[in-house]
C-alpha positions as CSV (number, residue, x, y, z in Angstrom):
1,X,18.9,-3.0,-15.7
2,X,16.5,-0.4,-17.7
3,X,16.3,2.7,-15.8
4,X,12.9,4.4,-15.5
5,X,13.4,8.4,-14.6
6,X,12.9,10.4,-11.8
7,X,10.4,13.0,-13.0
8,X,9.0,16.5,-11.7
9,X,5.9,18.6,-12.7
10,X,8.0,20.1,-15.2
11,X,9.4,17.1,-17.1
12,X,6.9,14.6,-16.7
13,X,5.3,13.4,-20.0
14,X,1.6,14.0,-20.5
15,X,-0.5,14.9,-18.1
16,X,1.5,13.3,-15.9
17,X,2.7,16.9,-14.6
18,X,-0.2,18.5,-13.3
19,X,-0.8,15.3,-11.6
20,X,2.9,15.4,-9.8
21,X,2.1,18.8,-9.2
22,X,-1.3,18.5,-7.4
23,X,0.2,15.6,-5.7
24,X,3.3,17.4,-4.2
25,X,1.3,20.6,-3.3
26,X,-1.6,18.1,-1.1
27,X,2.1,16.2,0.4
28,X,4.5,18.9,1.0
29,X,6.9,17.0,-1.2
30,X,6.9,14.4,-4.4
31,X,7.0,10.5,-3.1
32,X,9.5,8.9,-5.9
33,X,7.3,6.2,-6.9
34,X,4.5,8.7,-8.1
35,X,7.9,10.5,-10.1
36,X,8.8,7.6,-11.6
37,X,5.2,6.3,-12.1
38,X,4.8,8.9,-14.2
39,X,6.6,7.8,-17.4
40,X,2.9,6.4,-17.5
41,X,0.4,9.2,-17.0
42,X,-2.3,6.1,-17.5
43,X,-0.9,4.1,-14.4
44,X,-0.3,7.4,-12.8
45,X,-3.9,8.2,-12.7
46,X,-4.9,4.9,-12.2
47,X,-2.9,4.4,-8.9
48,X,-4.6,8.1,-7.9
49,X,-7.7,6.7,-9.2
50,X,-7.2,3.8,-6.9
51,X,-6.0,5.5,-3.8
52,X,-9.3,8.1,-3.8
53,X,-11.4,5.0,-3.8
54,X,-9.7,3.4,-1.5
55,X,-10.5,6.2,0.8
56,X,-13.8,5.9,0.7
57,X,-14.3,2.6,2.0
58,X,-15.8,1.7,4.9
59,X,-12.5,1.0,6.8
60,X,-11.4,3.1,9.4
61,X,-7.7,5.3,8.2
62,X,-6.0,2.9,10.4
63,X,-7.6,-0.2,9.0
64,X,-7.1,1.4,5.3
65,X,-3.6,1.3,6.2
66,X,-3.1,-2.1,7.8
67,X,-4.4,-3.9,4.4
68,X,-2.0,-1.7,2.8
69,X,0.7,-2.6,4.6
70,X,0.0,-6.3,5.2
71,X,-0.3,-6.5,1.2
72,X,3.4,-4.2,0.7
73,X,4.8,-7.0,3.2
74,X,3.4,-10.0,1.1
75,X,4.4,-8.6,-2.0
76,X,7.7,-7.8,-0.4
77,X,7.9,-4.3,-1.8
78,X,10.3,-2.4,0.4
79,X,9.2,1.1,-0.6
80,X,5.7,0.5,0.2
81,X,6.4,-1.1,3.4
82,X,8.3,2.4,4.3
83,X,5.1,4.6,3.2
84,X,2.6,2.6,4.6
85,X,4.8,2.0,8.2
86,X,4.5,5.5,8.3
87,X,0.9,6.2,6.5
88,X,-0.6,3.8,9.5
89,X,1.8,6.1,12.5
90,X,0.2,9.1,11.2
91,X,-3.3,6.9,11.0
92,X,-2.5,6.4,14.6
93,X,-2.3,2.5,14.2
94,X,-0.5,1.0,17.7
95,X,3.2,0.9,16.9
96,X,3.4,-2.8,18.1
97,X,0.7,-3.8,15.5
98,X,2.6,-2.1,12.5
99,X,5.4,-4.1,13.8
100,X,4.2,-7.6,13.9
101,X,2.5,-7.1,10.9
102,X,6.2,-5.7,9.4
103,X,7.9,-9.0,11.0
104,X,4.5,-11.1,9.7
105,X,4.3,-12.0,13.1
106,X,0.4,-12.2,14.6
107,X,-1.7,-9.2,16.0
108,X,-2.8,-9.4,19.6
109,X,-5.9,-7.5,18.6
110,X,-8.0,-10.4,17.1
111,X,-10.3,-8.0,15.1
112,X,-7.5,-6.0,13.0
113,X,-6.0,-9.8,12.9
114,X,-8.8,-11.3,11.5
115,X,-8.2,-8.5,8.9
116,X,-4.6,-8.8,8.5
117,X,-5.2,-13.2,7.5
118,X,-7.9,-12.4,5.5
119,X,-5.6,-9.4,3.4
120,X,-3.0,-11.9,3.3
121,X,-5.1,-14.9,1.8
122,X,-6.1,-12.6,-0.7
123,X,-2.3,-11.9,-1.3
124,X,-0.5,-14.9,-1.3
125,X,-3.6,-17.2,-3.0
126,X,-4.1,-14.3,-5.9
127,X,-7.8,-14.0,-4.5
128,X,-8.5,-17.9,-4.0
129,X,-9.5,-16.9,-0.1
130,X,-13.2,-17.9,-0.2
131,X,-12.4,-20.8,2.5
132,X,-10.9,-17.5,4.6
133,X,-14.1,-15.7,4.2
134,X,-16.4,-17.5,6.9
135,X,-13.7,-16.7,9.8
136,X,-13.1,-13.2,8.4
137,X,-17.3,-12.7,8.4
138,X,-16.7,-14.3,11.9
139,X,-15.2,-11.5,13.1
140,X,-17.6,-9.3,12.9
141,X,-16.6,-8.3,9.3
142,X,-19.1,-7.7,6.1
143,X,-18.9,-9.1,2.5
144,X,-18.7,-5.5,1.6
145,X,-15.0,-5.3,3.5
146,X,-14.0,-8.7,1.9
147,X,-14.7,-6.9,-1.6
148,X,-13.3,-3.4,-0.5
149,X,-10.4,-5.3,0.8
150,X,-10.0,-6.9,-2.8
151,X,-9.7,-3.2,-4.1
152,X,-7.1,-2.2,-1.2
153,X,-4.7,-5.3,-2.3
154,X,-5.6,-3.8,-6.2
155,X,-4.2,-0.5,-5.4
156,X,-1.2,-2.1,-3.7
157,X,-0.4,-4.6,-6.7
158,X,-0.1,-1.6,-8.9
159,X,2.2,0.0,-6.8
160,X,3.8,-3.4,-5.8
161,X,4.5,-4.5,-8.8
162,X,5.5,-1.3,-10.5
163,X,7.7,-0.9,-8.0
164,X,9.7,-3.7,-8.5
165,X,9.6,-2.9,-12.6
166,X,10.9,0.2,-11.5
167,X,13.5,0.3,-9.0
168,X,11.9,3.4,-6.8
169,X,14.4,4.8,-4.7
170,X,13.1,5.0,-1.1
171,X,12.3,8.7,0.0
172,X,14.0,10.6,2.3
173,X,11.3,10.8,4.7
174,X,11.1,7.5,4.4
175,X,14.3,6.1,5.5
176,X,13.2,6.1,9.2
177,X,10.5,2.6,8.5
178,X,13.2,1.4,6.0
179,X,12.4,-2.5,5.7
180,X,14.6,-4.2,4.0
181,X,12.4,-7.3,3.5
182,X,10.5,-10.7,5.4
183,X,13.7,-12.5,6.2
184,X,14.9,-9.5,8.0
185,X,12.3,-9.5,10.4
């Protein structure tokens, strides 16, 4: 298997760097998937790119982070199960809900599970989820979140798939929401 480096500010080609850089001062440390992203300071910057808009939809932080994970899970990409396990703690998401969507068990909340079908038509059909739309509108949802949560499952294909291009190795402060995949449950 090709190996894909580890990088830091100071070896990472490009402008890849300062981008590592800013990124670990605004973390407190360097995630490996942005360290190995960087080989490409173009899908570097796009997944930054991605992540700032992504902030600025009209989800709440916790919703933000339940597409996020619920697209990780579909896409079975254990690192980004980890950092989004923990990115929807810190977004103060119930611990039971991060579970069953971990497991791709149902949500007792029917809103946020309403959400979580609709993010994971979207997955697994490739964005054939029009028939899903009417019951995700149902619940009190707006066409505006059925497109934002087309650019939420955008981001994490990027990371998704790059991930599994790239072997990331999971961070350390990471390792406590480890997943090792769906059939572990």
């Amino acid at each position: 298997m090709t190996e894909f480096t580890i990088y830091t500010p100071d070896t990472a080609p490009g402008k890849s760097g300062e981008m590592l850089r800013n990124a670990s001062e605004k973390m407190g440390f360097l995630p490996n998937l942005y360290a190995k992203l960087a080989e490409s300071d173009t899908a570097l910057e796009a997944y930054f790119s991605l992540s700032s808009l992504v902030s600025k939809t009209s989800f709440s932080p916790a919703e933000q982070q339940l597409i996020l994970l619920v697209a990780s899970v579909e896409n079975e990409c254990t690192y980004c199960v980890a950092a989004h396990s923990s990115g929807a703690r810190m977004a103060k998401l119930d611990k039971g809900i991060i579970e069953a969507v971990r497991n791709g068990e149902p949500i007792d909340d029917n809103r946020l599970e309403a959400l979580r079908r609709f993010t994971e038509a979207v997955v697994i059909k490739r964005g054939h989820a029009a028939e899903d739309l009417d019951a995700f509108l149902g619940a009190g949802f707006t066409k505006q979140n059925a497109l934002e949560v087309v650019l939420c499952v955008s981001m994490k294909t990027l990371a998704n798939y790059a991930n599994h291009l790239i072997d990331v190795p999971l961070d350390d402060v990471l390792k406590r929401m480890q997943w090792t995949g769906k059939s572990a449950g």
